[in-house]
Steps between C-alpha positions, in 0.01 A plus 500: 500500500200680484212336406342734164158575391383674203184633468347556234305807357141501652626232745507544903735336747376226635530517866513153604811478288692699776478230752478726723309453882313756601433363883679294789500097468304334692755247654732896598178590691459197733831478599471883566204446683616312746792660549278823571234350736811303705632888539170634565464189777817520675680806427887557547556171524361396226694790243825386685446104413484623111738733495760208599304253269451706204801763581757237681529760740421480847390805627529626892375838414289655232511834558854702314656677759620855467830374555464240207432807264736685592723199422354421191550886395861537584565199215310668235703757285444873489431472101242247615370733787484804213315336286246386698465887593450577200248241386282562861474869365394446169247222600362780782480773278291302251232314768457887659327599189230168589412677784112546531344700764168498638224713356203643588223669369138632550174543352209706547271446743786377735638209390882437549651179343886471436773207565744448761824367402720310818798302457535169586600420884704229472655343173736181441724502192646175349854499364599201276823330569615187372683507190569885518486751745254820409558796718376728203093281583597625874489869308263460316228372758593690792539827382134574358362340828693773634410781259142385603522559857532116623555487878660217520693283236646119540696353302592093473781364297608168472824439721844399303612191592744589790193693665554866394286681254734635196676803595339763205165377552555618877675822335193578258256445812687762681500752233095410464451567848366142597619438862325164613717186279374168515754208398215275361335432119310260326111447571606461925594868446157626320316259748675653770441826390135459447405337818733612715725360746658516871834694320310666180168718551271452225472743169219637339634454131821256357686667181768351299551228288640130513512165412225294422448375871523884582210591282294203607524597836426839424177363346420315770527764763279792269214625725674409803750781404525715148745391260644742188468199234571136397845527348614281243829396332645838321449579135619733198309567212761662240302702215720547196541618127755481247695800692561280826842420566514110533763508827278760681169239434721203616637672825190597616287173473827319679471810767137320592598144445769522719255524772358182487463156284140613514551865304302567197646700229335572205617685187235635299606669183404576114844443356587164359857479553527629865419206704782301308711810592381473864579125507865600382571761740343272787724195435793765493415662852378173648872399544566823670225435776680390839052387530500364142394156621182662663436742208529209249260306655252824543573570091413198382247380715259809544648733208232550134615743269205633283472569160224714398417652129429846647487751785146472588549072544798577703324752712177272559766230608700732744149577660387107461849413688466817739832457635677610837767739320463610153740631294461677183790495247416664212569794270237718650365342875314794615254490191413173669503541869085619414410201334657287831197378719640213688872523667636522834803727429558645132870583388510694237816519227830329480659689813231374760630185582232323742778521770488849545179419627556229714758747730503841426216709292260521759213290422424199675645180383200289662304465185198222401595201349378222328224722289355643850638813305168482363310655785825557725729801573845536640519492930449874577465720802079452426633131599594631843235714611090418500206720440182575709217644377338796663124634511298757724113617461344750616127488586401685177770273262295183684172646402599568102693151468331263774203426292663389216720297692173308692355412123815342386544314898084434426575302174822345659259351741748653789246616704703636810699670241213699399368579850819659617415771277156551531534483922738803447259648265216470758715574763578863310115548443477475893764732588370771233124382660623614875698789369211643357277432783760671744502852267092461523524484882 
């Protein structure tokens, strides 16, 4: 089921042999950008027409009424509603220690420099629907926009097809505090959200991931608005010696290719005989999946298991793979955790199921895919708030720093640069000129 490579000793993974795409095809983005200019053009009407076309719904409203979530919430169970609670307070406690504050400092002579730290005004969060619903992504982007002080936060969800928006998405936006619900997804709802329309005020920044006509929008729209990342299908890199338990391995690369046919899972290990044991215990809890067919497909499309003769080739490929979620299954996963450089989320031992972190640990389950773990990091309150830098000078701090500052503008060739200090300069010579004059008088 899973396609193997073995590497051998002195040998690096190849890549290319992943098949996997790093960016958005081309033929995704045209559609896309139409889609987004004909929302940008005409608005409402324009995010109605492909909500019935794409949705089969036809819409006379976007906005979710108070009364619709109150609806919604008096369907959804009270062990639902707990545990919810309990996942919004461990994902709140964990982004309140990302808070930065500003800082300032100064320097002799009178300079005072520091940074100024302000939320975000106004923020739009996409939640997927589709094939599942995902109140814990509601969670998990709304609350650190809150921990970081967001005024305002949107949210857009694709309707169901009778026109409602699933009942414990609705319940996990109430327990995140998001108030304004619109019943619209797909690129018409990032267009619509980035522009702006007669029903939905524009947002500064769009969080949250989606399907591939969702990201392509969302890469269309950058520098109109802010965007977190480009999100691509989900992935599990499973690290793994002889002490792994086979079922745990096989469990938790089904847990991401359930997801999507698109999934990557990779098992990268230095025993011999555990991916055969993986394959066993997958074709065993393959019949039990009510989403095997999906799962199946995900397995043995996107899913390598890796071979390697030693720890150090198996820790060059987990960094050359730099997955979304990382698990380490071995006899001793802390001793490794340093040696870790590229990873989204790392799970370590055989009791940290990735799940755990998809719901209820606390840290954020919108991670970097498709190697962007490379140079990426997990969405964060820093995602939600931006930073201004902050400088004063007095007239003696101009008068030690200015001239260095006009040589480097002189060999720039910026002249105006340099000339805005030395007018101040000259301008201080006059004022000390006439002071000086007055105490002669």
């Amino acid at each position: 089921m899973l396609r193997h490579i073995e590497l051998q000793r002195g040998e690096r993974l190849n890549e290319k042999s992943l098949a996997r795409s790093g960016g958005v095809d081309a033929e995704i983005i045209a559609a896309t950008s139409r889609i987004v200019d004909d929302v940008r053009d005409r608005g409402d009407a324009a995010v109605l027409e492909y909500t019935a076309r794409f949705d089969k719904v036809e819409l006379t409203a976007m906005l979710v009424t108070e009364d619709e979530i109150e609806m919604a919430i008096a369907q959804v169970d009270d062990e639902f509603l707990d545990a919810i609670s309990v996942a919004a307070g461990a994902i709140a406690d964990f982004h309140a220690r990302q808070v930065t504050q500003s800082w300032f400092t100064t320097q002799e002579g009178g300079v005072f420099l520091g940074q100024k730290v302000t939320p975000i005004r106004r923020v739009g969060i996409y939640v997927p629907g589709g094939r599942a619903c995902y109140p814990s992504s509601v969670l998990m982007n709304a609350i650190p926009a809150q921990v970081a002080g967001v005024d305002e936060i949107v949210m857009v969800v694709p309707p169901d097809a009778d026109g409602t928006v699933n009942p414990h998405t609705l319940a996990a936006a109430r327990e995140a505090g998001v108030e304004e619900i619109y019943k619209i997804g797909g690129a018409q709802a990032v267009a619509a959200l980035a522009y702006g329309t007669d029903t939905i005020p524009r947002v500064d920044k769009i969080v949250g991931p989606g399907n591939a006509f969702v990201t392509a929008a969302k890469k269309l729209v950058m520098g109109e608005c802010g965007i977190d990342m480009l999100a691509g299908p989900s992935e599990v890199l499973v690290l793994a010696d002889e002490t792994a338990i086979p079922h745990f391995v096989a469990i938790d690369l089904m847990a991401q290719a359930e997801h999507d046919p698109r999934a990557a899972t990779y098992l990268v290990t230095t025993d011999p005989e555990l991916p055969a044991a993986v394959e066993d215990a997958l074709d065993t809890l393959l019949e039990l999946s009510p989403r095997g067919e999906i799962t199946r497909r995900s397995l043995e499309d996107n899913g390598v298991s890796i071979l390697c003769p030693d720890i150090v080739a198996a820790l060059d490929t987990v960094d050359l793979i730099a997955p979304e979620h990382l698990e380490i299954q071995m006899a001793e996963p802390f001793e490794i955790l340093g040696s870790i450089r590229n990873a989204g989320a790392i799970f370590l031992g055989p009791w940290t199921p990735e799940s755990v972190g998809d719901y209820v640990a606390g840290p954020n389950h919108v991670l970097p895919t498709g190697g962007t773990a490379r140079f990426s990091s997990p969405l964060s309150v820093d995602d939600f708030v931006k930073k201004s830098s902050v400088l004063s000078y007095s007239y003696e701090a101009l008068e030690m720093d200015g001239p260095t500052a006009m040589i480097m503008a002189e060999r720039e060739g910026l002249w105006a640069h340099g000339t805005a200090v030395a007018l101040r300069l000259e301008a201080l010579e006059d004022i000390a000129g006439d002071f000086i004059d007055a105490e002669d008088e």
